[in-house]
C-alpha positions in Angstrom: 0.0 0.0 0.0 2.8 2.5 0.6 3.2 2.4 -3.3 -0.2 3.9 -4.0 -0.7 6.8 -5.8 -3.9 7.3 -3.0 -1.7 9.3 0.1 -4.8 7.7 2.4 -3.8 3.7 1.7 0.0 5.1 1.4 -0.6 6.5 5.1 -2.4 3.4 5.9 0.1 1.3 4.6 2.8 2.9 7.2 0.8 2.0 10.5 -0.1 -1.3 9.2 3.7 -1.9 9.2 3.8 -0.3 12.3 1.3 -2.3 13.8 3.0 -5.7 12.6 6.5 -4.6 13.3 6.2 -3.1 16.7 3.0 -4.5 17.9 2.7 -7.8 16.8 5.9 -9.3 16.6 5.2 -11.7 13.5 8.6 -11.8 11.8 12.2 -11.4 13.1 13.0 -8.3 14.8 15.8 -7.4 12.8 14.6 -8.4 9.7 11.4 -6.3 10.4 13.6 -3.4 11.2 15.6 -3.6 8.1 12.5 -3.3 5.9 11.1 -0.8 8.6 13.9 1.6 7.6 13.0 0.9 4.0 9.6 2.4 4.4 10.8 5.0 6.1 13.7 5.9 3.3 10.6 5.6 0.6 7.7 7.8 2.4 9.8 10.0 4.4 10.2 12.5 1.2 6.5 11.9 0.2 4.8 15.9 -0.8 1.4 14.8 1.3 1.9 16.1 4.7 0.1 13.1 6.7 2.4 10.5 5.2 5.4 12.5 5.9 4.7 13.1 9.2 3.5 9.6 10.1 6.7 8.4 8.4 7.9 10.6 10.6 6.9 9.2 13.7 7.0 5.9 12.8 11.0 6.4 12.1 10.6 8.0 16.1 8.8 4.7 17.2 11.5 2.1 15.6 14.8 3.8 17.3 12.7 4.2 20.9 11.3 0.4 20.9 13.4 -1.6 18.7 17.1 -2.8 19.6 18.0 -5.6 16.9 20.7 -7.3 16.4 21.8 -6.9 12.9 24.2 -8.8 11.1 26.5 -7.2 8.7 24.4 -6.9 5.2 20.9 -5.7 7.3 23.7 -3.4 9.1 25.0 -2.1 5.4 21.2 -2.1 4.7 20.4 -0.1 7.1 23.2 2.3 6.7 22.8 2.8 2.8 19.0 3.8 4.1 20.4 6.6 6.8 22.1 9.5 4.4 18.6 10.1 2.5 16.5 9.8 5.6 18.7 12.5 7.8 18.8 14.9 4.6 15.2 14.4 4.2 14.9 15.1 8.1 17.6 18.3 8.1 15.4 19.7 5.3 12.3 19.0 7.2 13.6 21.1 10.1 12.8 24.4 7.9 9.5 23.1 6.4 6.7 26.1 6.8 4.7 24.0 8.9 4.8 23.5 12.7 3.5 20.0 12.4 6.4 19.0 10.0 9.4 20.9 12.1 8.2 19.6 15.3 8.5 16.0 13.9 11.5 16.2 12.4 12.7 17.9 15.6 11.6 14.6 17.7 12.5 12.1 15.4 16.9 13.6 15.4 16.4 13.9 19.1 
């Protein structure tokens, strides 16, 4: 669903991988933080303000909750991941809305 060109089911689509990733712990933790951070690379940049912002927080919710153990290649994943979402982030920080800044601000603290 985060592929749709609907912003609702896109939006929907990031807390039904919340939900399964931090709430019902169906797969393995570090495997479901691997393709967390891969949501989060691919909605974090999206132009609709409620999937930004929910992408947002969900970023927020995996680095408070989630501790995995990765082994090297999710670790490389991960890290290949990190660049665009910080710049995304940083540039976030001067976005004309409060709602926007004030997530950003949360999610690099």
């Amino acid at each position: 669903m985060i592929f749709s060109r609907t912003w609702a089911l896109r939006e929907k689509g990031i807390e039904q991988i919340e939900d399964e990733t931090l709430n019902q712990n169906k797969f393995d933790e570090a495997a479901s933080f691997v393709a967390s951070v891969a949501v989060v690379r691919h909605t974090i940049s999206d132009k609709i303000i409620g999937v930004c912002t929910r992408s947002i927080q969900f970023l927020a919710a995996l680095a408070q909750r989630m501790d995995p153990s990765l082994n090297a290649s999710q670790t490389r994943e991960v890290q290949s991941h990190q660049n665009v979402i910080l710049a995304n982030l940083i540039e976030k920080l001067g976005d004309n809305l409060a709602k926007v800044r004030q997530a950003s601000e949360n999610a690099i603290l």
